[in-house]
N, C-alpha and C positions, 0 to 999 in steps of 0.2 A: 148271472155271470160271476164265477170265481175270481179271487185279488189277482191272479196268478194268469191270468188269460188277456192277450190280447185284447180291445175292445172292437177292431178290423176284424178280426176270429170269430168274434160272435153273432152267432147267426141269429139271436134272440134278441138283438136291441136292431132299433133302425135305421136306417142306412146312413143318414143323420148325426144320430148318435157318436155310432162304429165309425165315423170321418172326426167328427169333434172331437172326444173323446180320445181316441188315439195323437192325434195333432199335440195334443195334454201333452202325452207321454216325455217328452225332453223338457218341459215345465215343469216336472215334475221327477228329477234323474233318480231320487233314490227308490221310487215307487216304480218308476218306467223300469227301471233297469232289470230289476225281480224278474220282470214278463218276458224278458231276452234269454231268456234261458230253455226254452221248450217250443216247438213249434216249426211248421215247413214253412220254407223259403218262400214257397211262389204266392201267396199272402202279401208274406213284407215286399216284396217285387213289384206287385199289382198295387199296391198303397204308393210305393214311391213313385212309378210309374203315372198314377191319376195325381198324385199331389205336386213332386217335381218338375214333371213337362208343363202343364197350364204355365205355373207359377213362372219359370224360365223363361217361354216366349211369351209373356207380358213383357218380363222384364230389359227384352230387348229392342223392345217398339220404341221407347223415346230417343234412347240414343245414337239408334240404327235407322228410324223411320227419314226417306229423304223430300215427304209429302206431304208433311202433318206439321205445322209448329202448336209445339206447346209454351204458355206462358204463366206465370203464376197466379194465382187463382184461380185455380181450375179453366183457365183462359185455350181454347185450342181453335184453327184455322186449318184447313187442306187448301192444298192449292189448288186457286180456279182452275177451271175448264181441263179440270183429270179427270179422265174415263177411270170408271167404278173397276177396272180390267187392271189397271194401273197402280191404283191405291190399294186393291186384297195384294198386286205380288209384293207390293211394296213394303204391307204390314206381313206379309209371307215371311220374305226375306229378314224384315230387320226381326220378327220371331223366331227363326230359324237361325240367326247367329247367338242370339241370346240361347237358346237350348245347346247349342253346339258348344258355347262357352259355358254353362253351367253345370254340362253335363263331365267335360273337360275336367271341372275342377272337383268336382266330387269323385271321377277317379281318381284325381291327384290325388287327396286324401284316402279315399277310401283302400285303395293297393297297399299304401304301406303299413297301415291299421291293423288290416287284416293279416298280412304275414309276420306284424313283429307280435300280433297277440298269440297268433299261431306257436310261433317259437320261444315264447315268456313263458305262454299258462298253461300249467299241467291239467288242466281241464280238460274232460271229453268236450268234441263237438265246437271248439275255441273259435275257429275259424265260422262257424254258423251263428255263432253268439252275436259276432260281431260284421257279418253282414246282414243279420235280422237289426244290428242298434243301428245302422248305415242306413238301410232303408226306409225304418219307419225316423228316421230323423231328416231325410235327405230334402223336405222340404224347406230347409232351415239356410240351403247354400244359397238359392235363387237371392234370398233376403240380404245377404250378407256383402260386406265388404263392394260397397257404393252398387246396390242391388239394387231390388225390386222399391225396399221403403225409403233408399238415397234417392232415386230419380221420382216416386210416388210424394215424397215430401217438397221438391224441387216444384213440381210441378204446381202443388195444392197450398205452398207458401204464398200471403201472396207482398210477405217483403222480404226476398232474399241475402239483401242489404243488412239483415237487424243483427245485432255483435252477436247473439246465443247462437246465430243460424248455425255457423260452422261447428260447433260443438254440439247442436242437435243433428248434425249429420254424421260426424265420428259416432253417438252412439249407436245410432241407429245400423249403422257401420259393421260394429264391434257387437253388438250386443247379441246378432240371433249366431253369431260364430263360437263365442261367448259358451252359448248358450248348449252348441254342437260340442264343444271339446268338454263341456261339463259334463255331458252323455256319458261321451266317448271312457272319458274316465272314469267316471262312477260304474258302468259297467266292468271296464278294463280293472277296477282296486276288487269292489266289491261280488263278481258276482264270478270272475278268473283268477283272483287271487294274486295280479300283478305285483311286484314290488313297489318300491317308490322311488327306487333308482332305476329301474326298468321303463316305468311310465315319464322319466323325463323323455326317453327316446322312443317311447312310444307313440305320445303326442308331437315331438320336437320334431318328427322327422316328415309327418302328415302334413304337420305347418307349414314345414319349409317349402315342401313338396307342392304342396296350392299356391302359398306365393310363386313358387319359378312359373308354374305353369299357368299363371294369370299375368304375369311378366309377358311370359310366350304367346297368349292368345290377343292380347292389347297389341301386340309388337305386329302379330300375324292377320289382325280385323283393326289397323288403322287406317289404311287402304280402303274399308270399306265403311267408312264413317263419311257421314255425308257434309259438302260443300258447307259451310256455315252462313246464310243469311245475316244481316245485322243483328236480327232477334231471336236466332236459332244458339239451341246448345250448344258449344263446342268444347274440343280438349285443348286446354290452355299451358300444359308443359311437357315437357318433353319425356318425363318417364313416361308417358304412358297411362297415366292416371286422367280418370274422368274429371275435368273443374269444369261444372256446367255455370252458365249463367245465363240463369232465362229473365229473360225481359220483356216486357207487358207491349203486346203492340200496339201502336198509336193510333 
């Protein structure tokens, strides 16, 4: 395999590999970013596709399931006497807002990305640069911003009570987004040639963009958040924001 290739592209490592190996790629933004530069679309498409969609409808079974409690230490209960018919639509559904919301927010971001790089960087192909770095990074949203490893740590905690809790959940939060805008950028300086006044609004505006429309989708799937049990998750304010608090049942 060339430094310069894809490791999803290559057809000479294994299938193993070419998933690990790529996943790398935003751990790694100055080396990742090099390989955004050459290459067809429907590649990076099919990688976000199999790594995106799983990861998002995980991510929307706890918060969304209305059959399932979870409690910390890997503690979980279905409720009695559900037909098995009941419980897949129910893990259906709450998987199917979570994709709908995750997939929301990555075009939030991803629309404006792509058109201000379009119109900053005299590079050929600008616009492909950067939906190949979208794609092969797009499993990074599911995680992010009270995601997959907010509600996966909630769950596998088993004292949610302890003072660090909250501050291991902002980063967990903050960090695979973090992680996404340091892509987005190192691509955007290094490989399009962006300014460094240009990339304030290059990144600022993506930002902003994910936040309204994670405002909008909370606002839009509160309605479908389910009834709270005493020992069920709930949303505890009013923006709109998840504050789960799971507790151990008796």
């Amino acid at each position: 395999m060339t430094e310069s290739r894809i490791p999803w592209e290559d057809g000479e490592l294994s299938p193993l590999m070419r998933v690990t190996r790529t996943l790398a790629l935003p751990l790694k933004p100055l080396a990742g970013a090099a390989r955004m530069v050459d290459g067809r679309l429907s590649p990076a498409l099919t990688f976000a596709l199999l790594t995106l969609l799983p990861l998002a409808f995980l991510r929307g079974i706890i918060p969304w399931t209305h059959h399932i409690w979870f409690a910390p230490g890997f503690g979980l209960k279905v409720e009695e006497e559900l037909p098995w018919q009941l419980l897949a639509l129910d893990i259906g559904r709450a998987g199917s807002f979570g994709i709908v919301m995750t997939v929301a927010l990555w075009l939030a971001m991803a629309l404006p990305f792509v058109h201000l790089l379009r119109a900053f960087s005299r590079k050929r192909h600008a616009g492909a640069i950067a939906w190949r770095t979208l794609f092969y990074s797009a499993w990074l949203v599911p995680l992010s911003l009270e995601g997959l490893l907010h509600f996966g740590l909630f769950w596998a905690w088993p004292q949610p009570t302890h003072p660090f809790f909250p501050w291991m959940l902002l980063v967990l939060d903050v960090l695979p987004l973090l992680l996404l805008l340091t892509f987005m950028r190192i691509v955007a300086r290094t490989v399009c040639g962006v300014s460094l006044v240009q990339m304030v609004a290059l990144l600022l505006v993506p930002l902003l963009s994910l936040f309204l429309m994670r405002a909008w989708c909370l606002m839009l799937l509160q309605g479908a958040l389910p009834v709270p049990p005493e020992n069920r998750a709930a949303p505890a304010d009013a923006s709109g924001v998840f504050a789960f608090q799971l507790q151990a049942r008796e």
